[in-house]
C-alpha positions as CSV (number, residue, x, y, z in Angstrom):
1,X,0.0,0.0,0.0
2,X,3.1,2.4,1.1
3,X,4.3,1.5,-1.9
4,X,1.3,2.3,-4.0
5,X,1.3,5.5,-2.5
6,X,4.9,6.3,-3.2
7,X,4.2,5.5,-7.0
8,X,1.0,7.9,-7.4
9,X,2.6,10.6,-5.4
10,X,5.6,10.4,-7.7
11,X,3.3,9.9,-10.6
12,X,1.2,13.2,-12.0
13,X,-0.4,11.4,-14.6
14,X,-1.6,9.2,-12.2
15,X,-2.6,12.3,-9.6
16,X,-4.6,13.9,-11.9
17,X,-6.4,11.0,-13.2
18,X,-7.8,10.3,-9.7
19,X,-8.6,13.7,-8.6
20,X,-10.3,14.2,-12.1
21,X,-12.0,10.7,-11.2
22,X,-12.5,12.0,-7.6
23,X,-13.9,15.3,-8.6
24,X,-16.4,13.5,-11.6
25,X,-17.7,10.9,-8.9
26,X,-17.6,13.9,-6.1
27,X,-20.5,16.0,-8.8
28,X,-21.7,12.4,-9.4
29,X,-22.6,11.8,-5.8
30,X,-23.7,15.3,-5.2
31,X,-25.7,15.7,-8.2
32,X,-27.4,12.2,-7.8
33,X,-28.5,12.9,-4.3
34,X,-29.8,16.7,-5.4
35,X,-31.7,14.4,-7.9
36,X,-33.0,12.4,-5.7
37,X,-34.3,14.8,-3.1
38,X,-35.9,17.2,-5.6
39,X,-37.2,13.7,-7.4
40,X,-38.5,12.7,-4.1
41,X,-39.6,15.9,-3.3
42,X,-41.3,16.5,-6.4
43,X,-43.0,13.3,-6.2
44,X,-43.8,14.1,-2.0
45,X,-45.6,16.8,-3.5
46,X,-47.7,15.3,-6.6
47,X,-48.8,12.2,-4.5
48,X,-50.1,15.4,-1.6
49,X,-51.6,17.1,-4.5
50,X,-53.7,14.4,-5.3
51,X,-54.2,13.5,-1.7
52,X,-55.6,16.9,-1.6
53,X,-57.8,16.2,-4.3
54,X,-58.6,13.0,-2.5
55,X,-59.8,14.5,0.9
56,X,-61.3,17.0,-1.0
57,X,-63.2,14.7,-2.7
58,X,-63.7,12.0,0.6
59,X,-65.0,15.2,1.9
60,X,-67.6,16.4,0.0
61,X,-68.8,12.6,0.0
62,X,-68.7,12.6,3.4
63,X,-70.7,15.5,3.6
64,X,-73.6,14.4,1.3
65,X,-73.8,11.2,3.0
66,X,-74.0,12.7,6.4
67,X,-76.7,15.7,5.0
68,X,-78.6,12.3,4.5
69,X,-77.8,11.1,7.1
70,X,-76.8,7.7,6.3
71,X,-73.5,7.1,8.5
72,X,-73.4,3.4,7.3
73,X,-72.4,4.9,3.4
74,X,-69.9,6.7,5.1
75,X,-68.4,3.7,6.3
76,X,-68.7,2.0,3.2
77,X,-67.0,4.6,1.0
78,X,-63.6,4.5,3.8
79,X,-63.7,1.1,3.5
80,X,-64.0,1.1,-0.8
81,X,-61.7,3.6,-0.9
82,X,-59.1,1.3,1.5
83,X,-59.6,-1.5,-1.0
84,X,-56.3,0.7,-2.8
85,X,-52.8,-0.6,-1.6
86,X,-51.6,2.8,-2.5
87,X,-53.9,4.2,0.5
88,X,-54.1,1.9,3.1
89,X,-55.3,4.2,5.3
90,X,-58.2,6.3,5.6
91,X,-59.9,7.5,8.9
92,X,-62.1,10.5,10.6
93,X,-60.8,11.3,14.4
94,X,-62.7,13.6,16.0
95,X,-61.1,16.9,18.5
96,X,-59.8,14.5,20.9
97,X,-58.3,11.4,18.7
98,X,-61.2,8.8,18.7
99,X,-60.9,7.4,15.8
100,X,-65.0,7.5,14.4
101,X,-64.8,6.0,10.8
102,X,-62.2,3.8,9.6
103,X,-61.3,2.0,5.9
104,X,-60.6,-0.6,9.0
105,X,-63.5,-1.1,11.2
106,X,-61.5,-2.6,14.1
107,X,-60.0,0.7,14.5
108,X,-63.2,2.9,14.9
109,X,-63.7,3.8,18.9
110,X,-59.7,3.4,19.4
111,X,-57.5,6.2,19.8
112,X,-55.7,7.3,17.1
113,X,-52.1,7.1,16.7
114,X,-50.1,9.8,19.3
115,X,-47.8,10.9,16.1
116,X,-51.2,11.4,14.2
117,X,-52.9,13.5,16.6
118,X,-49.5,15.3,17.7
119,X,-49.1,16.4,14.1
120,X,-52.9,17.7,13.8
121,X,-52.5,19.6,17.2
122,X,-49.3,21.3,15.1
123,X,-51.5,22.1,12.8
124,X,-49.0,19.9,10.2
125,X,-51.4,19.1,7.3
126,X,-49.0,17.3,5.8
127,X,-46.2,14.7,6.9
128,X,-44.4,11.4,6.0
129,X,-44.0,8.8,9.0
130,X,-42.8,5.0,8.4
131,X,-45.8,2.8,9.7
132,X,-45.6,-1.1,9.3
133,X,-42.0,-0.8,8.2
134,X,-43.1,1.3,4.9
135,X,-43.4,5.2,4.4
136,X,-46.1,6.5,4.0
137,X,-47.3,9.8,3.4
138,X,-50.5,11.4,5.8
139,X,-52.3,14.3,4.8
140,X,-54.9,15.2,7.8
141,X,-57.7,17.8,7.3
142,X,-60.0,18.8,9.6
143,X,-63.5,19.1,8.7
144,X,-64.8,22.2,9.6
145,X,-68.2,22.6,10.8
146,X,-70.8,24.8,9.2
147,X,-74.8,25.7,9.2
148,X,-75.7,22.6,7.3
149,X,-74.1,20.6,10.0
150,X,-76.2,22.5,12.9
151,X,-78.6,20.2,12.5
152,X,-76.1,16.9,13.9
153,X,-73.3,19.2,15.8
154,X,-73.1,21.7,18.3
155,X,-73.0,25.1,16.1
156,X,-70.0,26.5,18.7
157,X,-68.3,23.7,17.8
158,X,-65.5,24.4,15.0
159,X,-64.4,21.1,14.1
160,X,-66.8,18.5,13.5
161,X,-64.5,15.5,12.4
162,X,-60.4,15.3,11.0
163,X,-59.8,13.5,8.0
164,X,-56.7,11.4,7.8
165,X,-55.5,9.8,4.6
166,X,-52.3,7.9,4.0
167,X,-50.7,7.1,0.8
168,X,-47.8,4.4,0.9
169,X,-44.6,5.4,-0.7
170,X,-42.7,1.8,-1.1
171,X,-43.7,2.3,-4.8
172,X,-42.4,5.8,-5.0
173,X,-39.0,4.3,-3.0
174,X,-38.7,1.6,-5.4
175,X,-38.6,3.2,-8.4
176,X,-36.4,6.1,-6.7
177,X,-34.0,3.7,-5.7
178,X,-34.2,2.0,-9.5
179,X,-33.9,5.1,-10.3
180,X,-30.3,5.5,-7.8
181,X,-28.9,2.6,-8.9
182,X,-29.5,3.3,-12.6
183,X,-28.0,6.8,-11.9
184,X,-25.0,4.7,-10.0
185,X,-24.2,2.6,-12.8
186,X,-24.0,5.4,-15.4
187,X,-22.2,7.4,-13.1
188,X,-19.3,4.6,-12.8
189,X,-19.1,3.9,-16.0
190,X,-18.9,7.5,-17.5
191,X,-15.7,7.6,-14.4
192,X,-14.4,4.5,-16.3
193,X,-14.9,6.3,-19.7
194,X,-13.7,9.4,-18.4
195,X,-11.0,8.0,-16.3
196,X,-9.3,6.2,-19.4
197,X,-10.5,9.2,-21.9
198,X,-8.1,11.3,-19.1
199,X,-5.4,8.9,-19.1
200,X,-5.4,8.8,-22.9
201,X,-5.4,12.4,-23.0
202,X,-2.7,12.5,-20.6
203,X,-0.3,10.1,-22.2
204,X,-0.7,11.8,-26.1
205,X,-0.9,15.7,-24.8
206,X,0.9,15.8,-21.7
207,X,3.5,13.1,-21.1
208,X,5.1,13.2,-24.3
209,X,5.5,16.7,-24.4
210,X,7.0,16.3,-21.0
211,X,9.1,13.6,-21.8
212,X,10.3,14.9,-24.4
213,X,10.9,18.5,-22.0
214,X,12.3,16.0,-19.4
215,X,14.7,14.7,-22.2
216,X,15.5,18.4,-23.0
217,X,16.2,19.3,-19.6
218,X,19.4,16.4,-18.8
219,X,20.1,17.6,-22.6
220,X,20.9,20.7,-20.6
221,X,22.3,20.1,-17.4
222,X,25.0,18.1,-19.1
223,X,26.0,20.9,-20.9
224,X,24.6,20.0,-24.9
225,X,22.4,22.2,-27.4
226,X,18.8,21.6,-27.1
227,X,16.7,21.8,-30.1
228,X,12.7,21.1,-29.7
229,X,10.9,20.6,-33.0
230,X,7.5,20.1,-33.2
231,X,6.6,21.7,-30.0
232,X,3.1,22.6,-31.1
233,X,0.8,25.6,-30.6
234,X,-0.8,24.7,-27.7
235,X,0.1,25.1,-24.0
236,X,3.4,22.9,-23.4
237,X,3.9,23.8,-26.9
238,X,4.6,27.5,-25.5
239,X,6.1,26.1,-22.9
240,X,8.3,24.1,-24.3
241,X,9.4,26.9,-26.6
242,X,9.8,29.3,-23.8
243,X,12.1,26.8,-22.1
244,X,14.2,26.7,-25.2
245,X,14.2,30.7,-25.0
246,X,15.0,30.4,-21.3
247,X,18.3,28.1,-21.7
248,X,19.3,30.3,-25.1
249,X,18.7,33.7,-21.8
250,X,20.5,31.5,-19.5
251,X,23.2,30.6,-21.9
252,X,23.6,34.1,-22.5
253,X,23.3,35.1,-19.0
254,X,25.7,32.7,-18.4
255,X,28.1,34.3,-20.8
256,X,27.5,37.8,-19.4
257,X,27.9,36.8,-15.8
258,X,31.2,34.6,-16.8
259,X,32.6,38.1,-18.5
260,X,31.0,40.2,-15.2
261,X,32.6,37.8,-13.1
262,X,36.4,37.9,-15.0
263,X,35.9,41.4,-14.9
264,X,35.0,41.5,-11.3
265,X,38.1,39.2,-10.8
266,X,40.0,41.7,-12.9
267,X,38.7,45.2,-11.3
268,X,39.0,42.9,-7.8
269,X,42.8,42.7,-8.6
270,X,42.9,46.2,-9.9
271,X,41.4,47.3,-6.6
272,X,44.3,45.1,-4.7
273,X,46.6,46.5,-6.9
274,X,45.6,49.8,-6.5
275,X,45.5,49.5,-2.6
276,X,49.0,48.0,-2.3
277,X,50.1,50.8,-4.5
278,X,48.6,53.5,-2.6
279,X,49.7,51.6,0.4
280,X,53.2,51.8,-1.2
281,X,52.8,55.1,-2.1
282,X,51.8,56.6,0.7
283,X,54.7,55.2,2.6
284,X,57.1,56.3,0.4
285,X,59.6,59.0,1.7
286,X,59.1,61.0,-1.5
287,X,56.2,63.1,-2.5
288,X,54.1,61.3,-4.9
289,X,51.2,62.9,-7.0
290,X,49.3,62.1,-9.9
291,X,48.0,64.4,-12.5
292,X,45.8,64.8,-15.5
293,X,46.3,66.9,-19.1
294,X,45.1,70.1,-17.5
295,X,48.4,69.7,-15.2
296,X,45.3,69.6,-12.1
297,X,46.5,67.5,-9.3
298,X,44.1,64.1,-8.9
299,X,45.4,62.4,-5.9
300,X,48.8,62.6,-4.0
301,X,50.5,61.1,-1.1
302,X,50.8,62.3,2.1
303,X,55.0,63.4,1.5
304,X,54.0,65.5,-1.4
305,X,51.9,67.7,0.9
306,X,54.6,67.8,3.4
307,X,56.9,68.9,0.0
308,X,54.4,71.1,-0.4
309,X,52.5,72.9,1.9
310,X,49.3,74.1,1.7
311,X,48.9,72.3,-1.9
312,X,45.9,70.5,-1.8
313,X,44.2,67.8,-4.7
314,X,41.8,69.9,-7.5
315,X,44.4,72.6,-7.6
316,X,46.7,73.2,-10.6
317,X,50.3,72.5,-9.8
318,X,52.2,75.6,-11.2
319,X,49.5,77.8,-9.8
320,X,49.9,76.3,-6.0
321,X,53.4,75.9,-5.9
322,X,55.5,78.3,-8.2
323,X,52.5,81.2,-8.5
324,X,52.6,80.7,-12.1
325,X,49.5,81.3,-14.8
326,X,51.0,78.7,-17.7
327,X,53.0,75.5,-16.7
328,X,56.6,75.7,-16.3
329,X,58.5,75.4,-19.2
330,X,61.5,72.9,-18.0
331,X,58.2,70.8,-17.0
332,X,58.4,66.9,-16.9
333,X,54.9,66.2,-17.2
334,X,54.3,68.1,-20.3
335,X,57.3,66.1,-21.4
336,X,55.7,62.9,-20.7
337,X,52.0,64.3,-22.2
338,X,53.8,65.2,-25.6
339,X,56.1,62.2,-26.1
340,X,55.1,59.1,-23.3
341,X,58.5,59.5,-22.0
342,X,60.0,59.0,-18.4
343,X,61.9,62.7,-18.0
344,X,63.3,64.6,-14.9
345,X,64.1,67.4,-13.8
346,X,65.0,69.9,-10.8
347,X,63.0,72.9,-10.0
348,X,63.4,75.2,-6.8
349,X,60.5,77.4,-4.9
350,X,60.2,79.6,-1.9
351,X,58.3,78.5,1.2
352,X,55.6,81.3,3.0
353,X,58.8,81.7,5.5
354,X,61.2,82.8,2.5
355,X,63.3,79.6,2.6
356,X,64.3,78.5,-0.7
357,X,63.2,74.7,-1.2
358,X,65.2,72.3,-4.1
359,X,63.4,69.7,-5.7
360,X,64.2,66.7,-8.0
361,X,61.0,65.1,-9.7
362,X,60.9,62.4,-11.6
363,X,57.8,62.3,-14.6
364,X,56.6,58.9,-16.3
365,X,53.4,58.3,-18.3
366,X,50.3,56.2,-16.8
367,X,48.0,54.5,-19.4
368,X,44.6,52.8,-20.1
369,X,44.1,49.3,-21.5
370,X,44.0,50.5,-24.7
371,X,47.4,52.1,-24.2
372,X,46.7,55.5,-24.0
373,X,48.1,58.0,-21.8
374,X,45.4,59.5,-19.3
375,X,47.8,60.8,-16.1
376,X,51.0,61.1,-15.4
377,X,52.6,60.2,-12.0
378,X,55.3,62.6,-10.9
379,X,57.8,61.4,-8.0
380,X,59.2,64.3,-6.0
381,X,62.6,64.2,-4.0
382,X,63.4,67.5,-1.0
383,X,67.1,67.7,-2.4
384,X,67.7,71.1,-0.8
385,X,70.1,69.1,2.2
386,X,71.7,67.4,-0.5
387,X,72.3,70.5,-2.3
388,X,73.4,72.7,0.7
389,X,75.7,69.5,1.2
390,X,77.4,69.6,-2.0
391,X,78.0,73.2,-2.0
392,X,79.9,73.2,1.4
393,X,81.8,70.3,-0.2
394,X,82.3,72.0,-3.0
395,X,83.8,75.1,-1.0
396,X,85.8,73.1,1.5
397,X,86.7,71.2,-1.5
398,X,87.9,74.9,-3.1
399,X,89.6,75.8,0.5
400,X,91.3,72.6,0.3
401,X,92.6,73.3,-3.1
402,X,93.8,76.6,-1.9
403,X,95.2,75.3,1.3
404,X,97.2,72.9,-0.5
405,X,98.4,75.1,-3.5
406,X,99.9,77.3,-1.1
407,X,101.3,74.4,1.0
408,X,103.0,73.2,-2.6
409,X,104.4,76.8,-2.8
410,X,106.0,75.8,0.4
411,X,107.3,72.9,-0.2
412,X,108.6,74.0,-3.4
413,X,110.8,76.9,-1.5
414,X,111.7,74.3,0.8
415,X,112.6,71.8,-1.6
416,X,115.0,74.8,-3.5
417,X,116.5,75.3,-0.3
418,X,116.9,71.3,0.7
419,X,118.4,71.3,-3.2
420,X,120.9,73.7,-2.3
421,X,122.3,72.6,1.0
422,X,122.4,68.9,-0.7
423,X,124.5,70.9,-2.9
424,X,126.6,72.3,-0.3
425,X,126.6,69.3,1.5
426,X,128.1,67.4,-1.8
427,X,130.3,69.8,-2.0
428,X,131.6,69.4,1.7
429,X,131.2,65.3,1.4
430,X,133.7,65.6,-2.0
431,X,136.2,68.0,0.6
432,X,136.0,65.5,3.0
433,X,136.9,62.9,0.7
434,X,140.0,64.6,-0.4
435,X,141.1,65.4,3.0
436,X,140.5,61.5,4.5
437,X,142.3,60.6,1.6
438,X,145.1,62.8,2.3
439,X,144.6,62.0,6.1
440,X,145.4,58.2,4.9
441,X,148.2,58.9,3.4
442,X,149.5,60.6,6.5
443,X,148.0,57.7,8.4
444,X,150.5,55.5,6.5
445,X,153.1,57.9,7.4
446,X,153.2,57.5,10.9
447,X,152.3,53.6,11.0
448,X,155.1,53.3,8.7
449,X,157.0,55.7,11.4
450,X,155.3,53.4,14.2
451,X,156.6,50.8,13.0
452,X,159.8,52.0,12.6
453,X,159.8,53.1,16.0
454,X,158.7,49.7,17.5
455,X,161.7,48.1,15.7
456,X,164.2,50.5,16.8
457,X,162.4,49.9,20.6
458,X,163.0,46.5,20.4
459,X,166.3,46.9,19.2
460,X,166.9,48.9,22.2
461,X,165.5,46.4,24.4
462,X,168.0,43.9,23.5
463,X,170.5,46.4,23.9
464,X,169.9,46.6,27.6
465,X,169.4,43.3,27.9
466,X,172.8,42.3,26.9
């Protein structure tokens, strides 16, 4: 049964047969009992009609016989008229329920039946109670006294007698239920027919169309071309169309999102880049600024306004710094506007205090995509230390220079004068030579002489000796 379940509520085709079923047997149902009532009533109504006409007719009988005064024909026409299976009952009650004439003598002088005489007492002409295990429908009408009657019935009295007549309905019931079963079997077999009419209808119009969408649709989520031919002009038709349309808009929306999404990608990393070169700029110790045709500065870092003072972004450079109308001519940026260039160059200003403030800049081109040059980014170096720094090098450097000249002036006299008492001195060391020459030869002399002498000692020695 679970299983049963499962299928139809995975099934459409199978849903909508039932509820179209469902629904057909729901107006079956409805409409058969609506039918049925309105029959019954309708025939309720005809069999009281004519129940009407009866009394009316038992009545006026009545009456004549009892003008005459020959209560036995009265008897005989209740009892005549009971003879009919279709009204099995006919009787006159009188104020309080005694039943006085009867189409069943062994009823006259009983009491008539409580639901009977509670009904009269409503005054309910009309009603429909099941006696003997069959309905049956009671008209009661009272028979209202009047100056004929004077003669038999108290003349204060209003109501001589009440005329009851019953009329059985088990024919009515039986050819109503005919009738409901008839109804029943046409109704479940037009279900059948519809049912399978449905189902047919289902299968051609609906479930191939589908199938074929279905077919269409994994056709698409694996990534092929769909192409639906003979889609029709009706509903799926459209629809199947429109789908079509819908994967050719997603395939295209595809396609634009893939290029929004490289592009996001791309302004993403421009952004990044961006950021880590401002970042980069702005902790650079030069002055960094960037600036369009119109020489107007569009962004700079916080180093150029220190550079600068008082410049501010908006403003054009040569007006906020050098006080000029036109750009300087020795300008790098117009450089790099006229020829796309990197160019440099040194320019010099006067701060609000009168100081005189050196600058070296640097100028270089910054392009689109497409190549073309929109700003240019100028770098800016404070050289003025550097500047004051080379010139007191270059003037010790000069003092130096001077110092040492006049050192080598020095030196040169005192090299003249070295060169002259070398001169002198050669002159002395070539006298000296002579005379240590000459002071050999007398050196020779006297250890010749010595010599001499120590010979002519030892001679003596020997002398005194011997």
């Amino acid at each position: 049964m679970k299983e049963l379940i499962s299928k139809i509520n995975s099934n459409l085709k199978a849903k909508i047969v039932i509820f179209v079923a469902g629904s057909i047997v729901l107006f079956l149902v409805v409409s058969t009992f609506n039918n049925m009532r309105s029959e019954r009533r309708f025939y309720t109504k005809s069999v009281e009609n004519n129940l009407r006409l009866l009394s009316k007719t038992i009545e006026s009988g009545l009456i004549e016989d009892m003008l005459r005064g020959d209560r036995q024909e009265v008897q005989r026409s209740l009892e005549l008229i009971g003879k009919n299976k279709d009204i099995p009952d006919v009787r006159i009650f009188d104020a309080n329920g005694t039943i006085l004439s009867s189409s069943n003598p062994a009823e006259i002088g009983k009491p008539v039946d409580n639901e009977n005489y509670t009904k009269y007492k409503e005054a309910v002409k009309a009603f429909v109670f099941n006696k003997d295990g069959q309905n049956k429908l009671f008209l009661v009408k009272p028979i209202l006294n009047r100056p004929a009657c004077y003669g038999c019935h108290n003349r204060n009295q209003r109501v001589n007698g009440v005329l009851e007549v019953s009329y059985s309905l088990v024919g009515a019931d039986a050819a109503i239920n005919s009738h409901l079963r008839q109804l029943l079997i046409s109704g479940i077999l037009l279900c059948l027919v519809l049912a399978v009419a449905v189902f047919v209808v289902l299968e051609v119009l609906i479930n191939r169309p589908i199938r074929k969408l279905k077919a269409a649709m994994g056709m698409a989520e694996q990534g092929e071309n769909v192409e639906l031919n003979d889609t029709g002009s009706d509903e799926l038709g459209r629809l199947q169309r429109k789908f079509v349309d819908m994967l050719r808009r997603i395939h295209e929306l595809n396609q634009e999102n893939s290029r929004k999404e490289n592009e996001l990608i791309r302004n993403f990393e421009i952004s990044n880049s961006h950021a880590r070169l401002k970042s980069m700029i702005e902790a650079m110790p030069d002055g960094v600024s960037i600036l369009d045709r119109d020489m107007i500065i569009q962004d700079m870092n916080p180093r150029n306004m220190e550079i600068f003072p008082g410049v501010q972004a908006g403003n054009n450079c040569y007006r906020s710094i050098h006080g000029r109308n036109k750009p300087c001519p020795h300008c790098g940026v117009i450089k790099v506007f006229e020829d796309g260039m990197v160019h440099e160059h040194q320019s010099s200003f006067y701060l609000s205090d009168g100081r005189e403030r050196i600058v070296q800049s640097i100028s270089a081109p910054v392009r689109d995509i497409h190549g073309n040059i929109t700003h240019a980014i100028e770098v800016v170096r404070d050289i003025t230390e550097k500047i004051k720094a080379e010139k007191a090098h270059i003037e010790t450097e000069q003092k130096h220079k001077h110092e040492l000249e006049s050192i080598n002036l020095q030196l040169t006299a005192r090299v003249k004068e070295v060169e002259e008492a070398n001169n002198q001195i050669a002159m002395l060391i070539k006298d000296l030579a002579y005379k240590n020459s000459e002071l050999e030869k007398v050196v020779e002399r006297l250890t010749t002489v010595n010599h001499i002498g120590n010979i002519l000692n030892s001679l003596v020695d020997k002398d005194n000796v011997v």
